[in-house]
N, C-alpha and C positions, 0 to 999 in steps of 0.2 A: 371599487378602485380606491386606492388610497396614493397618497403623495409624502416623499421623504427626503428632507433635504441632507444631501452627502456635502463634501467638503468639493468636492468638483463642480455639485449641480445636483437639482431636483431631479427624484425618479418619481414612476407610477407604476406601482404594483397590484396585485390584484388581493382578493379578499374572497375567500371559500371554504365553508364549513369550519371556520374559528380560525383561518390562519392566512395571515397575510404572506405572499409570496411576491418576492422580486428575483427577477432572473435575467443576466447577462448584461449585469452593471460591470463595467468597466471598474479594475483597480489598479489598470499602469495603462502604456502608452502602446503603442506596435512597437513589436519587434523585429518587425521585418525593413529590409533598406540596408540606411546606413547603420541601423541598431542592432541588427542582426551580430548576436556572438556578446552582445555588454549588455550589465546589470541594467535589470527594468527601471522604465520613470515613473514619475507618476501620471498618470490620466490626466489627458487635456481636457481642460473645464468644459463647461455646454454652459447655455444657457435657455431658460425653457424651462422646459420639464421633458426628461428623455423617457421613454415606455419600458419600462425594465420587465416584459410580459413571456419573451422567450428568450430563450440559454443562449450562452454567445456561440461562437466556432471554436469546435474541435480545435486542438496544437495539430501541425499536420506530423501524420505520422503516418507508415506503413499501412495498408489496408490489410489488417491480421491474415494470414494462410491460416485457415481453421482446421486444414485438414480432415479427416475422419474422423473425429469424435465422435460418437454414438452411431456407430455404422454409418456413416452419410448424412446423418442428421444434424449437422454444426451448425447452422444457423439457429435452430429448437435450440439444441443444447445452450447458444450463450444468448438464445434469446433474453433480454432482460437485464443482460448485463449492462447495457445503452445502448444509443441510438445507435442505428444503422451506419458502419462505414462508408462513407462516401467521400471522396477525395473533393467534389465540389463543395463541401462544407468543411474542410481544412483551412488553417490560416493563419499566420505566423500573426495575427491582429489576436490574439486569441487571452489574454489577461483578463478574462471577464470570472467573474461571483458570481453564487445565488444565496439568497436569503430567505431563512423562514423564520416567522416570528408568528406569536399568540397576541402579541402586540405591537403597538406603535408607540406607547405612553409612557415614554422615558422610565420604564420599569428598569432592574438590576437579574434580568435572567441570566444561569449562566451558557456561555458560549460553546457550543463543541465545530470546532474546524475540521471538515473532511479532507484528507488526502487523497485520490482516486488513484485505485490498484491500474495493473498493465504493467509491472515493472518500470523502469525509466524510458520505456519505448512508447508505449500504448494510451490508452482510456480518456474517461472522460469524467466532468464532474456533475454531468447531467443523467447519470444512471436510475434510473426505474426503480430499482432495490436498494438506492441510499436517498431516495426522495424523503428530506425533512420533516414534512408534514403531521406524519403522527406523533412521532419527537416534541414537534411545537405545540401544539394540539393537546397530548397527552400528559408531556412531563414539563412542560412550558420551560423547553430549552428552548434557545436561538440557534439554529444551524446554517451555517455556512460553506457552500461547498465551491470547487473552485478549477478552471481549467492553468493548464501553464507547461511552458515551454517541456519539451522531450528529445530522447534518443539525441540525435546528432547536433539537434539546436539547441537544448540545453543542456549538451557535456559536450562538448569537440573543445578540446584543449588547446589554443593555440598560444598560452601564456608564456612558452619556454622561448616560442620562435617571435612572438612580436607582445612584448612582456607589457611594454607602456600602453598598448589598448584593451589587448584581452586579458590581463592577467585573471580575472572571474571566469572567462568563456567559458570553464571546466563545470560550472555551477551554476550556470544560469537558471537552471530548474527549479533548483532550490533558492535560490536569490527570490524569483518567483514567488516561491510560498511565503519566505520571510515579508514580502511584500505585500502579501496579502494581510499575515498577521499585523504587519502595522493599518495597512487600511482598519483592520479591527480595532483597532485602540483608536484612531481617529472619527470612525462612524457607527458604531456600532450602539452606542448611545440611543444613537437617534432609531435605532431598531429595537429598541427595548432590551438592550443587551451589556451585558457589564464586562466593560474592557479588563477588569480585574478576576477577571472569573471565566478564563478561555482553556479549553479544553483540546488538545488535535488528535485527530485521530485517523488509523489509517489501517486497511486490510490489506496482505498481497505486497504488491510495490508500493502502497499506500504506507504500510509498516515500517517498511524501508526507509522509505523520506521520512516518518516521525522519527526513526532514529538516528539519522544525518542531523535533521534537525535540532533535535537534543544536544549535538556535538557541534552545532556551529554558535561561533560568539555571537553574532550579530543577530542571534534568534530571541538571544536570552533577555529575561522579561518582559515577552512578548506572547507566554503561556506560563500555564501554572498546575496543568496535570497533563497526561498523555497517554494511550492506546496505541500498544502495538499486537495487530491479530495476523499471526500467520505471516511473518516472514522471516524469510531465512534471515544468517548472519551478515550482518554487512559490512563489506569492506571498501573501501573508495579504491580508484584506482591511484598507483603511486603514477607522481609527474614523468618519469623514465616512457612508464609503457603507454601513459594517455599521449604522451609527444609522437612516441611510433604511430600512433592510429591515425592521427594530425595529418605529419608526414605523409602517412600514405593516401590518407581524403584528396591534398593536393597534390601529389601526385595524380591521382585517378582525373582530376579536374583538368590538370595543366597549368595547374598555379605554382609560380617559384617564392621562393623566399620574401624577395624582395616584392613581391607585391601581394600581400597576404592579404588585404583588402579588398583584393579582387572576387573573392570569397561571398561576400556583400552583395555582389552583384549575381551571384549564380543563382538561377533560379530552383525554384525550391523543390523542383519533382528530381532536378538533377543531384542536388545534394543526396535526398532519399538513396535515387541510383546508386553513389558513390557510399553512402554506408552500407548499401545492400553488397556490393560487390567487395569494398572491404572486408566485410564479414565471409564472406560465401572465400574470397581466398584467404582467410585466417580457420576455414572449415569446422567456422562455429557459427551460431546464429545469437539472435541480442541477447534472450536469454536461456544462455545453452546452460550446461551442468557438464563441469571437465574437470578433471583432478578433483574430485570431491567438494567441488566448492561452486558454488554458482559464480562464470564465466560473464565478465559483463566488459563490453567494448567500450559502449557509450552509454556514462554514468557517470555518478559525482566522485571527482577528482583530490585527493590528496593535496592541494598545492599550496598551502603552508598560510594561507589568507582564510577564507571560507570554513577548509576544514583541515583543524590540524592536529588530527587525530582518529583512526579508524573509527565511526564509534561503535562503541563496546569491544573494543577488543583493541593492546590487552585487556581493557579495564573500562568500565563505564565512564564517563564524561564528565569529570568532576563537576565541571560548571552545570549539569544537572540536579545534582546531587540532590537536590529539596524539592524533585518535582516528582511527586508521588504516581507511580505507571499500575495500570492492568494492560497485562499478557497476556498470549495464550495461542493455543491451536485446535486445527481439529487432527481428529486420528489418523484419516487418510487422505492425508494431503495430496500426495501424488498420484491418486485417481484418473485428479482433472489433468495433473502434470507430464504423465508419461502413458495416461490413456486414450492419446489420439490414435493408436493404432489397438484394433478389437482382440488382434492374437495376443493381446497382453492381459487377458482377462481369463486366458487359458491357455497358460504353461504350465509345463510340466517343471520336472525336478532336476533334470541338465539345462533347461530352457532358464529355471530359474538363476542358476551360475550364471550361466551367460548374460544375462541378463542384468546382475550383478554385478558382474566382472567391468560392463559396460560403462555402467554409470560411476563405482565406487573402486576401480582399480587396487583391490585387495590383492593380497597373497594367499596361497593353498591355505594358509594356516591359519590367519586372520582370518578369511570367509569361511571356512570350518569351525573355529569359534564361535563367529558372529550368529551361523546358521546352528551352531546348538542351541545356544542360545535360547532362540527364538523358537526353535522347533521345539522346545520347552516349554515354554512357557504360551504359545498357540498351538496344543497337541492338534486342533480341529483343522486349523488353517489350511486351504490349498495353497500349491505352488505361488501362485498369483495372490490369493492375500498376502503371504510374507517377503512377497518384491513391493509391494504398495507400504504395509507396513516398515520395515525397514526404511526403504528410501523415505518415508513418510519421517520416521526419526530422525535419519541423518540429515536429512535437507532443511526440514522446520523444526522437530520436537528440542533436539538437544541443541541446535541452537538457540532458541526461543529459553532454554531451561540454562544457559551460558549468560545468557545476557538479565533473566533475572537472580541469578545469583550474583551478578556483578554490580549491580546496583544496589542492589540489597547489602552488599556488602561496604558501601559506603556508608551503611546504618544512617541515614539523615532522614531518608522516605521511607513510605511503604509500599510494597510490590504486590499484585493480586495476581494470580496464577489462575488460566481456566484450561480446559482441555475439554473441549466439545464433540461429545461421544453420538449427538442424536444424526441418524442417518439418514438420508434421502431415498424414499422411493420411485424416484426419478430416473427411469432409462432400467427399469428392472428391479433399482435398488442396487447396478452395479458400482456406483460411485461412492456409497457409504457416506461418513462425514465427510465429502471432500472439501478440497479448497473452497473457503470465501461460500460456504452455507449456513455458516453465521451470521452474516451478514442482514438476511430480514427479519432474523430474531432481533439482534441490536437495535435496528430499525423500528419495529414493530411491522414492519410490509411485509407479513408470510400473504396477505391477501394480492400484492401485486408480485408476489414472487412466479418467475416463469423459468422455464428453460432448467438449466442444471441447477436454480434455487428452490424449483417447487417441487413437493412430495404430494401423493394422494394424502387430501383434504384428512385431517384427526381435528378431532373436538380439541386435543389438547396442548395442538399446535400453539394455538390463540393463548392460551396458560402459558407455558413455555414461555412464548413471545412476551407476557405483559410481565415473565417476572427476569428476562436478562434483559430488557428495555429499560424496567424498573432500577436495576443493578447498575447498569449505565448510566442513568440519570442520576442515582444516588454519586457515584463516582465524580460526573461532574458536576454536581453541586457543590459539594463539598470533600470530594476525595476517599470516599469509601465506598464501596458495591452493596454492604450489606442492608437487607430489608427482611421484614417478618416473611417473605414467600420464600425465603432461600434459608436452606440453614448459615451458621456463622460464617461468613468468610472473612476466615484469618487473613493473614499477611505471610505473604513466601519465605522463607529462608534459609540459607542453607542446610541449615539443623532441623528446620522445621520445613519441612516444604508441604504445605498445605493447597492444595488444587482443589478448585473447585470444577467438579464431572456433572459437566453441561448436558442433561436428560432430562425427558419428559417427567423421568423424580432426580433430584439433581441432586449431590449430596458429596460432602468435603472428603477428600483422600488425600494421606499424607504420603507424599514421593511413590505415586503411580507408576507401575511399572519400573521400578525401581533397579528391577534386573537387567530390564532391556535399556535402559538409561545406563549404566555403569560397561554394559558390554560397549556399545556405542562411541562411549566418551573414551575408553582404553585402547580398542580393538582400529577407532581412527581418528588421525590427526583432521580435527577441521579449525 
């Protein structure tokens, strides 16, 4: 056991195999009541010494529809991804951190902050496969990981209809994270951790919030490098359409104008209800894909305060400008995205149109293009890899490949580019590189990887693992990925676009797939 004084109050945390953990320290207040819908406060003090020994509670959110992922097998498949859904460990009390540290001894380690994927709707920051440990242990970072508000209670806009309370509501999610990064510059000391040397990082929806948060002022000098793996482009919603969704929440409640605080008072399985059924009659779901663009209800808001500017698009975030990013994706992102249903694993070559047609609303001429394309340059391919691959481009690769050329082109940072080619033998080996199997590489946790992160056991997984662990630690130490196990990894740019091809031999390519890249960015507006 060890004991660590925060600016609220003593914790005790525990001490195993070289690494001290604390888990479900409080770093704001509830947000449920009268707080529900405004930015976070900070944590009511204790006095004592409080047991910081398990994670706090889940944001309450949706209990995921898994659907049929691996024939029936859904729960296997996101085994690992966290704990078990249960709506009795939901909780709008939910602002709580964990902490790992190598020490306690007022050391200058640097900081890397997790974001946890699920889009703005889902997850958690007590996941299995981004547990700390060997991070602390190994590369003697401090990690930080973190839950915080979602879906309806940290985006429902209500700032256009009752401006003097909620004008934040739109953002509370992200207010959240910014508040945790100040918790890091306030405590983090006292975890052996250097407030000047903070890293965030985010997989999935995790990528997402690192790139809002790049574009929000009130983030700024509150990090000093950033990781975004595997998400699409991201767009806030403008005030217009986040007011309609408002609108209709109260509507569905029975709340008028005039008493919009009554909101406060609804309880919290009925809010759920009312965004479920919002969504179910706008006949999308939270995170659908419509008009080529991923489709989000409830999400962070445009509203001229928080965030006032998409970010990355048109342009990277000025006010980033000097904060040096690694990027990246895997190949076939949309495996996990669009393989809940099994007959998508074996279409055919009309099935593959349709199928196309569905998600990416081309014309005869364009998806004619696109499909030479491709059918070029994957002579092997079945029907079904070049619906995974493509959508895999259009959703992740060429946004991901948009946003580091935009930053990049602010010439002040440097940009690292990866694209992670090694596959999973998980479920057949039908899923390939998909989504978020990066993940316990990063980590170094290929040994607690389960479910859609774990492939039959190689000796050279463990390699792998110790040298893009290694890369990441180099990154946030000091801002660079390169180390003697990898060859040089350059810096992205538009002239130069240097990728590093994430394998069991891993080695630099300059503007991969190049063709399918130029068809992509022509052939669709995203």
């Amino acid at each position: 056991m060890c004991i660590v004084e925060t600016i609220s109050g003593k914790v005790r945390g525990a001490f195993s195999n070289g690494v001290y953990t604390f888990k479900g320290i409080p770093y704001g207040a509830t947000t449920g009541g009268d707080h529900r819908f405004l930015p976070p406060r900070a944590a009511v003090p204790w006095t004592g010494v409080r047991d910081a020994l398990a994670y706090g509670p889940l944001a309450v959110q949706p209990v995921p529809d898994l659907g049929i992922y691996a024939e029936g097998d859904a729960e296997k498949f996101y085994e690992g991804a966290g704990p078990a859904w249960d709506r009795d460990g939901l909780s709008e009390d939910c602002l709580f951190l964990n902490v790992w540290t190598a020490g306690v001894d007022g050391g200058k380690r640097p900081v890397l902050l997790h974001c946890h994927g699920g889009g703005h709707w889902f997850g958690t920051g007590a996941a299995e496969v981004t547990d700390g440990s060997a991070l602390a242990r190994k590369k003697n970072i401090v990690v930080v990981d973190l839950n915080h508000r979602l879906n309806i209670f940290g985006y429902l806009y209500l700032g256009e209809l009752a401006p003097e309370r909620y004008a934040d509501s739109g953002n509370c999610g992200l207010l959240d994270i910014v508040a945790a990064l100040r918790w890091v510059q306030d405590n983090i000391t006292a975890f052996g951790g250097d407030p000047d040397n903070v890293t965030i990082f985010g997989d999935s929806g995790g990528g997402s919030k690192v790139a809002c948060i790049l574009a929000m002022p009130a983030a700024q000098g509150l990090f000093h490098r950033a990781v975004i793996c595997s998400a699409a482009m991201e767009h806030g919603l403008e005030r217009a359409d986040a007011t309609k969704t408002a609108e209709k929440v109260l509507a569905h409640l029975g709340i008028s104008d005039q008493r919009i605080d009554d909101i406060q008072r609804v309880p919290a399985k009925a809010l759920l209800d009312a965004m479920s059924a919002v969504t179910n009659a706008a006949d999308v779901t939270l995170t659908g894909w419509r008009d080529g663009r991923w489709f989000h209800m409830f999400a962070p808001v445009m509203d001229g305060r928080n965030l006032t500017q998409h970010p990355f698009h048109p342009d990277a975030p000025q006010i980033s400008a000097n904060v040096p990013l690694m990027i990246g994706t895997t190949t076939d992102e949309t495996t996990m995205v669009f393989g809940d249903d099994p007959a998508m694993f074996s279409l055919n070559e009309a099935d593959l149109r349709v199928k196309l047609q569905e998600v990416l609303h081309l014309d005869e001429t364009r998806m004619d293009r696109l499909l030479a394309v491709y059918g070029r340059t994957m002579p092997r391919a079945t029907p079904s890899d070049l619906f995974f691959r493509i959508t895999s481009d259009v959703t992740f690769r060429v946004p991901t490949v948009e946003k580091a050329e935009r930053i990049a082109a602010l010439n002040k940072a440097p940009v690292y580019m990866y694209l992670f080619t090694w596959q999973s033998s998980s479920f057949g080996g039908k899923f390939k590189a998909g989504h978020g199997v990066e993940l316990p590489f990063f980590y170094d946790n290929i040994e607690k990887a389960t479910g859609m992160f774990k492939s039959t056991p190689d000796p050279r997984d463990a390699t792998l693992a110790e040298g893009i662990s290694t890369a990441l630690a180099n990154f946030v130490r000091a801002g660079n990925p390169s180390h003697a196990g990898l060859p040089e990894w350059k810096p992205y740019t538009a002239t130069e676009r240097f990728t590093m091809m994430i394998d069991y031999v891993c080695q630099v390519a300059q503007d991969p797939s190049a063709e399918e890249r130029q068809s992509v960015s022509t052939v669709l507006v995203l």
